[in-house]
C-alpha beads as a LAMMPS data file, in Angstrom:
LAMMPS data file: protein, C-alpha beads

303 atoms
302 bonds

1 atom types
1 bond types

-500.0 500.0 xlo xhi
-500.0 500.0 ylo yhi
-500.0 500.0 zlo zhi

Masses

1 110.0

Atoms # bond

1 1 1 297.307 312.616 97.890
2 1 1 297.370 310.555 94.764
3 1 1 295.764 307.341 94.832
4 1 1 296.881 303.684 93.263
5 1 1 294.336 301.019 93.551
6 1 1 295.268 297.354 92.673
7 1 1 293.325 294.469 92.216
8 1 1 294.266 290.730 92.914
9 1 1 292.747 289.465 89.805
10 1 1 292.059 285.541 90.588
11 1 1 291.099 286.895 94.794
12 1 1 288.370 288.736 92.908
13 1 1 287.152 286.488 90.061
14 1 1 286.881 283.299 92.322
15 1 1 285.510 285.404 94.931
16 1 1 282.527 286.475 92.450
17 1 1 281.932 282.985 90.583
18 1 1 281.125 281.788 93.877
19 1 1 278.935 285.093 95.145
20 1 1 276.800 285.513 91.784
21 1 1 274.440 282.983 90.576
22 1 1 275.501 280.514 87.906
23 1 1 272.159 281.102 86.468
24 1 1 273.576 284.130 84.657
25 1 1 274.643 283.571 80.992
26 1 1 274.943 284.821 77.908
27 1 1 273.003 284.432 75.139
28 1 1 275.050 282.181 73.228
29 1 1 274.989 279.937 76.564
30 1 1 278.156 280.435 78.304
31 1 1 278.632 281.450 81.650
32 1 1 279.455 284.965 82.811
33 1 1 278.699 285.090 86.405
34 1 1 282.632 285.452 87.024
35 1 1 283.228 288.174 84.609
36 1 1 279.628 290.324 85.916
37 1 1 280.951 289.833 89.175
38 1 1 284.258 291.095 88.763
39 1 1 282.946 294.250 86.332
40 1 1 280.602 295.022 89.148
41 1 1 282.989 295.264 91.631
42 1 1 285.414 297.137 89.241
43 1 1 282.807 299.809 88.541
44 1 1 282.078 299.988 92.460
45 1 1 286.262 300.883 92.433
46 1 1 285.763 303.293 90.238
47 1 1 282.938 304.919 92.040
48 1 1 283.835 304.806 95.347
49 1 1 287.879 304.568 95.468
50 1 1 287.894 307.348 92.077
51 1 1 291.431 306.288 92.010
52 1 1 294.402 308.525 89.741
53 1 1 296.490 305.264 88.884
54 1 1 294.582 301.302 88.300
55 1 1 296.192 297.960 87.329
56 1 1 294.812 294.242 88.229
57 1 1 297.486 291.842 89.127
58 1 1 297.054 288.361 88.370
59 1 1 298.491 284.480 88.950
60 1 1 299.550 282.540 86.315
61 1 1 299.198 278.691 85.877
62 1 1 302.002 276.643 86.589
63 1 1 304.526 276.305 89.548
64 1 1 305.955 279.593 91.514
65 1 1 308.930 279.261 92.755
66 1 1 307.238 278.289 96.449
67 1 1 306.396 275.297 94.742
68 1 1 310.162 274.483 94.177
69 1 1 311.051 275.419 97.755
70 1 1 308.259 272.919 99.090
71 1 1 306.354 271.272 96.682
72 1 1 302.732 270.698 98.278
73 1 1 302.708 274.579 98.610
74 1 1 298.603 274.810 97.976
75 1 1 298.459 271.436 96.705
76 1 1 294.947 270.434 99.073
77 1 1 293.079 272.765 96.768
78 1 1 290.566 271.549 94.639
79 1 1 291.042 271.833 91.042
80 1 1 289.589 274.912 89.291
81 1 1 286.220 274.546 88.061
82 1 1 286.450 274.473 83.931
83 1 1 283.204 276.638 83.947
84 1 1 285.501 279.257 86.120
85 1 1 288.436 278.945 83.688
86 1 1 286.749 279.705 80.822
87 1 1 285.480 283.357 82.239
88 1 1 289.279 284.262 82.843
89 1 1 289.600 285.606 78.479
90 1 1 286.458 287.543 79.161
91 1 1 287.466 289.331 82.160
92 1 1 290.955 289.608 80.563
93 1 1 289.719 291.220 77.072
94 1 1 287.423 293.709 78.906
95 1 1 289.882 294.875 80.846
96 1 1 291.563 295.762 77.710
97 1 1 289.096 297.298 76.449
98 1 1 289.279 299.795 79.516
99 1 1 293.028 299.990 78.796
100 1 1 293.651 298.937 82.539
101 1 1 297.323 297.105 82.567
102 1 1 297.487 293.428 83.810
103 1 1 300.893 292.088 85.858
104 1 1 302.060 289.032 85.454
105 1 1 304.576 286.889 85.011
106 1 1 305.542 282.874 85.480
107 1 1 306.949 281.833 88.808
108 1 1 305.358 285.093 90.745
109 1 1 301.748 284.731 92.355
110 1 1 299.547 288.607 92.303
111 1 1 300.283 288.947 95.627
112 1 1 303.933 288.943 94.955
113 1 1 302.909 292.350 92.419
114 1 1 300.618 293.353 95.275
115 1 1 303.910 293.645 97.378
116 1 1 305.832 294.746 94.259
117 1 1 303.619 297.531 93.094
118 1 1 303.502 298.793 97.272
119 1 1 307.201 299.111 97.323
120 1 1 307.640 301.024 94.085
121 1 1 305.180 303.380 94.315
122 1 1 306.300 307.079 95.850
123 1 1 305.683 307.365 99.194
124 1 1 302.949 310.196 98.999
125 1 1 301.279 308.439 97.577
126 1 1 298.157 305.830 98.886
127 1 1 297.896 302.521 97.471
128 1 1 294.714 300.702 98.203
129 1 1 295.142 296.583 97.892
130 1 1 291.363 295.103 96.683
131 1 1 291.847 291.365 97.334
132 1 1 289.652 288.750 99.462
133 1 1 293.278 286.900 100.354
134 1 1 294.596 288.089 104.298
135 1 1 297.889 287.164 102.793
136 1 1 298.272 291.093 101.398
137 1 1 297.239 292.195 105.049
138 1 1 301.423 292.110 105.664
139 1 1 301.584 295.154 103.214
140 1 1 299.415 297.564 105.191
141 1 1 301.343 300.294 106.485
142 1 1 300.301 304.225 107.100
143 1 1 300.054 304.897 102.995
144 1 1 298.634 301.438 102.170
145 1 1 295.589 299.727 103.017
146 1 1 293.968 296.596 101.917
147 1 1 289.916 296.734 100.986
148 1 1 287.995 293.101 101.109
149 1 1 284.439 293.236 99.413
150 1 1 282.139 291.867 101.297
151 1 1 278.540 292.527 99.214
152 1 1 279.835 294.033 95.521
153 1 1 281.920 296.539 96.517
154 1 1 279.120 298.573 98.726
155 1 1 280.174 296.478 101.784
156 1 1 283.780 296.432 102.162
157 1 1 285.761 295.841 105.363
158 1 1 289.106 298.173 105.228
159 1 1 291.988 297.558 106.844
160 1 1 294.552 299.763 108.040
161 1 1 297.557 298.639 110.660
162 1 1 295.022 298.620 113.675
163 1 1 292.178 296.372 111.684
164 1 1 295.099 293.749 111.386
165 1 1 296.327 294.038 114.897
166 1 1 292.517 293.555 116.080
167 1 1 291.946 290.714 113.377
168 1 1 295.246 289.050 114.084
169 1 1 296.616 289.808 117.458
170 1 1 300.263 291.069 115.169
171 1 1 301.179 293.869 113.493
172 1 1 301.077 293.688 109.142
173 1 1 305.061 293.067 109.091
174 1 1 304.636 290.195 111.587
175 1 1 301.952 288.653 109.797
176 1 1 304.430 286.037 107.544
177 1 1 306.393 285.356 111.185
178 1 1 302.646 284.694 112.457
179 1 1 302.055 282.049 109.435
180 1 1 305.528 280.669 109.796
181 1 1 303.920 279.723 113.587
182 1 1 300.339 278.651 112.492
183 1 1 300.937 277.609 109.211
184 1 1 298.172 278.273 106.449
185 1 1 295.693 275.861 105.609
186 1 1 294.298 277.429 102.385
187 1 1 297.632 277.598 101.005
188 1 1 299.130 274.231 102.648
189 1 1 301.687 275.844 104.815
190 1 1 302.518 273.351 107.793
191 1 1 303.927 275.994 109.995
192 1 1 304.451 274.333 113.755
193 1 1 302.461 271.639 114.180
194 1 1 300.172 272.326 117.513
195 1 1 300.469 276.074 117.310
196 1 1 297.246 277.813 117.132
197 1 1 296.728 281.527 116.421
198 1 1 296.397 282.705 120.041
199 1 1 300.066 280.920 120.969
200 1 1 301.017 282.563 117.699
201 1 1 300.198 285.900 118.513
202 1 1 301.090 285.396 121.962
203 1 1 304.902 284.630 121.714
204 1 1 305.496 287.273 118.646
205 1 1 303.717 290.072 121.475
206 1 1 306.886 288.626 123.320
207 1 1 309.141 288.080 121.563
208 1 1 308.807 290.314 118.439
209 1 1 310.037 287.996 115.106
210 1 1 310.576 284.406 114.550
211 1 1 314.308 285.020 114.723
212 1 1 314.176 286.644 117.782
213 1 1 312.022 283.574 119.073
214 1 1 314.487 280.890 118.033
215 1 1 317.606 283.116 119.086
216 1 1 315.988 283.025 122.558
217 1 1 313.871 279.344 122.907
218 1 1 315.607 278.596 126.157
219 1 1 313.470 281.441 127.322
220 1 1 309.905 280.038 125.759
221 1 1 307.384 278.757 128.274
222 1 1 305.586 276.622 128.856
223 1 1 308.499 273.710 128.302
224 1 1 305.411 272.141 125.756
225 1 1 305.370 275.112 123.296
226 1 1 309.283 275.479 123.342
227 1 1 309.706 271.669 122.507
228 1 1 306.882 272.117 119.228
229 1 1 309.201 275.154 117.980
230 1 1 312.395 273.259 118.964
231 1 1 310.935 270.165 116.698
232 1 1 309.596 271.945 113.998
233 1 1 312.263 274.542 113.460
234 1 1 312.668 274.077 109.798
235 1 1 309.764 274.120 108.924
236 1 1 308.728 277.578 110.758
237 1 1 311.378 278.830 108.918
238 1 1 310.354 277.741 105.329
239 1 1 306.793 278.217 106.136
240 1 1 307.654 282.154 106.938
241 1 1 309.828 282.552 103.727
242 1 1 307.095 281.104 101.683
243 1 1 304.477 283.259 102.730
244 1 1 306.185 286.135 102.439
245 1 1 305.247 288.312 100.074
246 1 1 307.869 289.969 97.353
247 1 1 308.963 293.567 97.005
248 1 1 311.062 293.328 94.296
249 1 1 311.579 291.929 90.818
250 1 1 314.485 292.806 88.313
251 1 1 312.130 292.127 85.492
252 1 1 309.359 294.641 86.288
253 1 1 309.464 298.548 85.793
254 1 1 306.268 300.382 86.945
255 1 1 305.320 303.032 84.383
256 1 1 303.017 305.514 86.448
257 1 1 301.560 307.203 82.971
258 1 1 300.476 303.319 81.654
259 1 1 298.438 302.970 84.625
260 1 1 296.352 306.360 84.296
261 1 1 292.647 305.885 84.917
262 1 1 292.292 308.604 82.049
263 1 1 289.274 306.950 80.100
264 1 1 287.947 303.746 77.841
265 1 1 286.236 303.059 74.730
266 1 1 282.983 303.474 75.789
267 1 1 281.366 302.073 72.326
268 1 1 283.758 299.126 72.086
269 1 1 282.684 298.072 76.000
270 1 1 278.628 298.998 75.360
271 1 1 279.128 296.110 72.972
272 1 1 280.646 294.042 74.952
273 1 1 277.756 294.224 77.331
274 1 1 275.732 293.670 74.513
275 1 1 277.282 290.460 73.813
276 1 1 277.239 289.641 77.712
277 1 1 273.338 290.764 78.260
278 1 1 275.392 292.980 81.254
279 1 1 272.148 295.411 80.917
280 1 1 272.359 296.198 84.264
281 1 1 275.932 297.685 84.221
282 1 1 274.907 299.952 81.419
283 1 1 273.693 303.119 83.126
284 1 1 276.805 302.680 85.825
285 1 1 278.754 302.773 82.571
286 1 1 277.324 305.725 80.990
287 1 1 277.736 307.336 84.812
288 1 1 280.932 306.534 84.842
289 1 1 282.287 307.421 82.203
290 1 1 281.577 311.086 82.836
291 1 1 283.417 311.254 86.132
292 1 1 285.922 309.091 85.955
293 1 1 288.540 310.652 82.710
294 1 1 290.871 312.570 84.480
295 1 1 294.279 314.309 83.904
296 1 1 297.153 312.165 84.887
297 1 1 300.381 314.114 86.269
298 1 1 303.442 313.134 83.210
299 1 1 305.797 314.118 85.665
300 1 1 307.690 310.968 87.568
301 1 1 305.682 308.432 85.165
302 1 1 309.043 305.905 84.741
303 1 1 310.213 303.635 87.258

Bonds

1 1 1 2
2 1 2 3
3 1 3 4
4 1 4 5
5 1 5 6
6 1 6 7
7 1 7 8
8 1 8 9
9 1 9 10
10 1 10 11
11 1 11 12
12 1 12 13
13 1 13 14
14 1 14 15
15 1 15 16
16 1 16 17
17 1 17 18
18 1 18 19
19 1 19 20
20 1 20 21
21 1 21 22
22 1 22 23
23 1 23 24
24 1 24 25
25 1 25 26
26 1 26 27
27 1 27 28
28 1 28 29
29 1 29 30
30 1 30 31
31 1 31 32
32 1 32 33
33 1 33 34
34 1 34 35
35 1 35 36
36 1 36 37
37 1 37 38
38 1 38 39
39 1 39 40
40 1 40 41
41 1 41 42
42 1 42 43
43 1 43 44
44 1 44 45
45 1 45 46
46 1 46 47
47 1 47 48
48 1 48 49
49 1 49 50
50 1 50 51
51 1 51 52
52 1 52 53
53 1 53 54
54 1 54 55
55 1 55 56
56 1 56 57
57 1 57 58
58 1 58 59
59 1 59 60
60 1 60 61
61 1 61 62
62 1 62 63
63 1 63 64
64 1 64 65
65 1 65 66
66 1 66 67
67 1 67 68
68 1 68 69
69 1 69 70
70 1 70 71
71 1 71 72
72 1 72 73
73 1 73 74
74 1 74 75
75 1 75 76
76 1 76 77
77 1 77 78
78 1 78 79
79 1 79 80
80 1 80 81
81 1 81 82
82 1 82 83
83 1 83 84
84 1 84 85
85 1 85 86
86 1 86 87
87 1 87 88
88 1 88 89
89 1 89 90
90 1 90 91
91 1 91 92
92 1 92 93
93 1 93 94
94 1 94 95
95 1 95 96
96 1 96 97
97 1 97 98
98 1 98 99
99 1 99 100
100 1 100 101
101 1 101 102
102 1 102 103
103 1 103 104
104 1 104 105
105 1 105 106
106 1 106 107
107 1 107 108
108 1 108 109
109 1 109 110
110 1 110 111
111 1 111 112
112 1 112 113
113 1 113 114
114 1 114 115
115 1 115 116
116 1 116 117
117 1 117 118
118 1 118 119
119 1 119 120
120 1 120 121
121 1 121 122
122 1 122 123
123 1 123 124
124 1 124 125
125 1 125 126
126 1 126 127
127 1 127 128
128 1 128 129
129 1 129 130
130 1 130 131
131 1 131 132
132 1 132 133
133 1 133 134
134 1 134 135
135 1 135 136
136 1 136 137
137 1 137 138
138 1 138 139
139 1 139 140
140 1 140 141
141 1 141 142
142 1 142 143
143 1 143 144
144 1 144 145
145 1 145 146
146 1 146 147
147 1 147 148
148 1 148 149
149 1 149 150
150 1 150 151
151 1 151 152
152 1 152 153
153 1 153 154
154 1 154 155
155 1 155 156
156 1 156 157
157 1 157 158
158 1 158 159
159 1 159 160
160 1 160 161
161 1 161 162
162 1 162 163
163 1 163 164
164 1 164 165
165 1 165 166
166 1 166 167
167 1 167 168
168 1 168 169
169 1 169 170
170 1 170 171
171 1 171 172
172 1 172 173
173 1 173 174
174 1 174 175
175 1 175 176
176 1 176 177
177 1 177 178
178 1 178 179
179 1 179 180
180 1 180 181
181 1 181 182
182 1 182 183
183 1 183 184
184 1 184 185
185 1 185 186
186 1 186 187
187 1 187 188
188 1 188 189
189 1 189 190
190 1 190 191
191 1 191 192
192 1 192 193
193 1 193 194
194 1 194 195
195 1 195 196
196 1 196 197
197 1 197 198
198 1 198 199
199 1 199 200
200 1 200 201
201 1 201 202
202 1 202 203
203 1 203 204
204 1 204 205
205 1 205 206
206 1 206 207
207 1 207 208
208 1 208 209
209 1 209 210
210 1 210 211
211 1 211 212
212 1 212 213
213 1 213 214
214 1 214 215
215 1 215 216
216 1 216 217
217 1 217 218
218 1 218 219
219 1 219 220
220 1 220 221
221 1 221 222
222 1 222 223
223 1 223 224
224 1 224 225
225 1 225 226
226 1 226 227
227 1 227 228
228 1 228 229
229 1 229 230
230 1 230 231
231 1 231 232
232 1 232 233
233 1 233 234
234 1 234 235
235 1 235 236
236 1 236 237
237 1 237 238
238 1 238 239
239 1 239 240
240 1 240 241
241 1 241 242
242 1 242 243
243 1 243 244
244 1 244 245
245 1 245 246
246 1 246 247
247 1 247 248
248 1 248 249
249 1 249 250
250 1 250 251
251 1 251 252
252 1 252 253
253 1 253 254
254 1 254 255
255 1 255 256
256 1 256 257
257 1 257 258
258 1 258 259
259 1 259 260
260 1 260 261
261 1 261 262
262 1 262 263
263 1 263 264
264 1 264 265
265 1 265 266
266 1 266 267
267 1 267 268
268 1 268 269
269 1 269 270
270 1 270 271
271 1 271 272
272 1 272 273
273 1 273 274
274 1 274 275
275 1 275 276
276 1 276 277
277 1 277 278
278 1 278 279
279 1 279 280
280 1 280 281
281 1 281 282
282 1 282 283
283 1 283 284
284 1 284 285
285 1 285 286
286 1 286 287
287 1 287 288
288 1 288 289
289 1 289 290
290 1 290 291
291 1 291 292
292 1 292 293
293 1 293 294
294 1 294 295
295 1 295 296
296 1 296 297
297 1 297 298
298 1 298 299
299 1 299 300
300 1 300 301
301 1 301 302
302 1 302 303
């Protein structure tokens, strides 16, 4: 079986700025924790996952259109460290260096190409999902699975439908009815107010969906938990259509043959990590390189 492995771009960059020291520059004086970070864990895709087909999906700055449906959608994070920002071109150009496509586009978030890029693909085929975000845990299914580094990418935690069930207490496709209950602090989702993740879990074992839940409060017990749903009934229902993810976008045609892990310029990167002081990545480079050009199939390249 073929395998596609994408990569939610900002998931992995933050995740990295905060997990390598800041004590790493280069020697011009800027800071490339971010970027080393992200390379490492790239090259640990590459060696571990050897996937046929590779793209990183990414957010883009401005509003989605979440933020026009409720407009404090994320709006308790902090704001971006400028140190963080300024990695983003470097991770950006060496990726083009390895000729590995980038998706995005204003108004969508990279989970929403996450989702995208699961429903497009054939179905023999096995997409793995690298992201630190629990968000992308709704598209797990029997072909896809979602892969959150834990130390580089030597120490990953994988999950397939059961992982989510045991994490959760739901099942992947209940997992935006489950945030529509509990909300989402990270992203500012109210959900119901005084719904935890055990009640959460609880009524959707019962009762299935959030539909099904409203189409039958009268039968909700205790009389406490039916009253929060029966109060907060409009926002459940926005808080489970914003956090669910897309699977479609007119705009966007997945091209197979584009997304070929069939090789980089190895020169044009060995200078790059030149310019970086990346020593360290060198030899994985070199190792890399030899195992990891492969033929892609031509045949059903166009979406």
């Amino acid at each position: 079986m073929k395998k596609f492995v994408i990569i939610d771009g900002n998931a992995i960059v933050h995740r990295s700025f905060h997990a390598v020291p800041k004590t790493l520059r280069a020697p011009d004086g800027a800071l490339t924790n971010a970027v080393f970070g992200f390379t490492s864990i790239l090259f640990g895709i590459l060696e571990n996952e050897k996937p046929d087909f590779l793209a990183v999906a990414w957010d883009m700055k401005g509003p989605t259109f979440r933020h026009l449906e409720f407009k404090e959608y994320k709006g308790t994070r902090a704001k971006t460290d400028d140190s963080l920002i300024a990695q983003f071109p470097l991770v950006y150009s060496l990726l083009d260096l390895m000729k590995v496509p980038c998706f995005k586009k204003e108004g969508l978030e990279a989970d929403d190409f996450l989702g995208i890029v699961a429903e497009a693909l054939p179905k023999d085929m096995k997409l793995v999902i690298v992201t630190g975000d629990q968000d992308a845990l709704q598209l797990v299914s029997e072909n896809v699975e979602v892969v959150t580094p834990i130390s580089g990418y030597t120490k990953v935690k994988r999950y397939d439908r059961a992982a989510v069930h045991e994490k959760l207490g739901v099942w992947p496709e209940q997992v935006p009815d489950y945030k529509g209950l509990r909300g989402d602090t990270s992203d500012n989702i109210p959900g119901v107010r005084g719904i935890g993740e055990k009640t959460a879990a609880s009524l959707l074992a019962d009762f299935v969906s959030l539909e099904r839940i409203y189409s039958e409060l009268e039968n909700v017990q205790p009389e406490r938990i039916r009253e929060l749903l029966r109060v907060n009934a409009e926002n459940a229902v926005m808080s489970k259509r914003i956090a669910t993810i897309l699977r479609t976008d007119e705009g966007f045609d997945l091209r197979l043959k584009e997304c070929g892990v069939d090789g980089f310029d190895l020169a044009a990167l060995n200078g790059a990590f030149e310019r970086f002081a990346f020593r360290s990545l060198l030899p994985r480079l070199e190792k890399i390189k030899k195992t990891w050009a492969k033929p892609v199939d031509n045949q059903a390249c166009l979406f």
